[in-house]
C-alpha positions in Angstrom: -28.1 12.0 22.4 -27.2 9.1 19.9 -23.8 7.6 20.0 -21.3 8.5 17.1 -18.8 6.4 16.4 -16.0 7.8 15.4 -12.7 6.8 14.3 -9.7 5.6 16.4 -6.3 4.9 17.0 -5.0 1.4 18.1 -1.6 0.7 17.9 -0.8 3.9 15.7 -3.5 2.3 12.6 -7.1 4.1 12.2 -9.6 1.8 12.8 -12.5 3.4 10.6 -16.4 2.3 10.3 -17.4 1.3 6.7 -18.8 4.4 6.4 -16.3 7.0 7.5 -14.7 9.9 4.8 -11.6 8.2 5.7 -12.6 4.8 4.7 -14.5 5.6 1.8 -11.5 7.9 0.0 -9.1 5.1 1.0 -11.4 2.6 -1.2 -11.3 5.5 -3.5 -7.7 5.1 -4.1 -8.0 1.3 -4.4 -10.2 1.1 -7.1 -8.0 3.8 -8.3 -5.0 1.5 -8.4 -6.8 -1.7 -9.2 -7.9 -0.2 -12.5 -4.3 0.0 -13.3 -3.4 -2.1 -16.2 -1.5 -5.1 -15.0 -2.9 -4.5 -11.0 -4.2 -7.9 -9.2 -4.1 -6.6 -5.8 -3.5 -4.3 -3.8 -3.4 -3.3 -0.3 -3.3 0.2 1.6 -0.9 -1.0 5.2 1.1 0.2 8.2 4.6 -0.2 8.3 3.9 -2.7 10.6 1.9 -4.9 8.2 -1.8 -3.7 9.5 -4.4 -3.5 6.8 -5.8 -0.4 6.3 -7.8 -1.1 3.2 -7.6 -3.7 0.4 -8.7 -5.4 -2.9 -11.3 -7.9 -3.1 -9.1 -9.8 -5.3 -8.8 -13.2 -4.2 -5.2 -13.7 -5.4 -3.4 -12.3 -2.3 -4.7 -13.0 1.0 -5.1 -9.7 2.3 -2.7 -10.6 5.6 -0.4 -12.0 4.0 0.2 -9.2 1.1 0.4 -6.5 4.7 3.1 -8.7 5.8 5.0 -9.3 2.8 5.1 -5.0 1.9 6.2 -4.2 5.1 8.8 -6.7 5.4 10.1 -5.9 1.9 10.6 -2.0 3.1 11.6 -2.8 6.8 14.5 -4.5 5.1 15.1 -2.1 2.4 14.9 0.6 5.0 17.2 -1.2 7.3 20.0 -1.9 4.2 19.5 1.6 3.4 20.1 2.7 7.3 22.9 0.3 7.3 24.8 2.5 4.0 23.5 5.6 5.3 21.5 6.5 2.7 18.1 7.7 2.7 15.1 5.8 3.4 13.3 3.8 0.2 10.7 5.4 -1.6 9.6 2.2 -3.6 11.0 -1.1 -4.0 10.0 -3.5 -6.9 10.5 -7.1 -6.8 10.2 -8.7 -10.6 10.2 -12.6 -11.0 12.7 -14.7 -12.4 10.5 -15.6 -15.2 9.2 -11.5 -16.0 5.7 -12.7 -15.2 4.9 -10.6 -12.1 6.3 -7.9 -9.9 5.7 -7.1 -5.8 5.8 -2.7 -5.7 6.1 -1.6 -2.6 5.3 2.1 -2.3 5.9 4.1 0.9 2.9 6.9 1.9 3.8 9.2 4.1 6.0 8.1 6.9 3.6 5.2 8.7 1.5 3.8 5.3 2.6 1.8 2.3 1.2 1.0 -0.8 1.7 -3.4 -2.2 1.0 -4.1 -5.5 0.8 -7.4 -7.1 1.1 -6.4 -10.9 0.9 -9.1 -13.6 3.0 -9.2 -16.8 3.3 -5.3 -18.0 5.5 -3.1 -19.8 4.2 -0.3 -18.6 5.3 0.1 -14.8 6.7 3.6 -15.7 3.3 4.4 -15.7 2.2 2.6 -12.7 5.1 4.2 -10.8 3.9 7.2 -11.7 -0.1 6.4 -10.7 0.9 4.8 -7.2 3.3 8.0 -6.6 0.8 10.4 -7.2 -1.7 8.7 -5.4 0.9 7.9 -2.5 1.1 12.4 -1.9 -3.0 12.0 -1.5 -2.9 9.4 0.6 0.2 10.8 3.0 -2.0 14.0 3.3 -5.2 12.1 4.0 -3.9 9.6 6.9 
């Protein structure tokens, strides 16, 4: 009998093969987001900052945008915890200068969304994109 690999858990992230359903609709919804108007990068990560899938853009180091999204909503979620209100659903962080946002989506209760979005005027409809895409992804992981 041949061996299957299969998918597994380590430290509450799938760790998937290149080939997996799993890994293939997560690249799915990348490419999804990256053909965004205004999208650099993006990444798919754990709430603890574990990459789950990303862009090959070059821009954003793919650690460093994991560790930057889940920071951002850690302390959102934490500020929120603190004036016991509900937990974040998105948090956008736009540059002094208007030239470029962070958004910060949450999927499902373990998985965010980070964005790196260029100059736009259109992040209405990007919020409304990543949310949409954000259900899928909750249902899928």
């Amino acid at each position: 009998m041949k061996n299957k690999r299969i998918p597994i858990a380590i430290r509450g992230t799938l760790q998937m093969n290149e080939n997996s359903p799993l890994k293939i609709k997560i690249n799915d919804f990348i490419s999804e987001i990256m053909a965004m108007g205004g999208v650099l990068a993006c990444a798919i990560v754990s709430t603890e900052g574990q990459i789950i899938g990303k862009s090959d853009s070059n821009l954003a180091p793919s650690p460093f945008l994991g560790i930057t999204g889940a920071t951002m909503y850690a302390s959102a979620e934490a500020t929120c915890s603190t004036f016991h209100i509900s937990a974040p659903d998105y948090i956008i962080m736009e540059t002094k200068n208007k030239d470029g946002m962070i958004f910060v989506k949450s999927a499902g209760r373990k998985n965010l969304i980070v964005i790196i979005i260029n100059k736009t005027d259109n992040i209405s409809k990007i919020k409304e994109n990543v949310t949409a895409i954000s259900e899928k992804l909750a249902e899928e992981i």
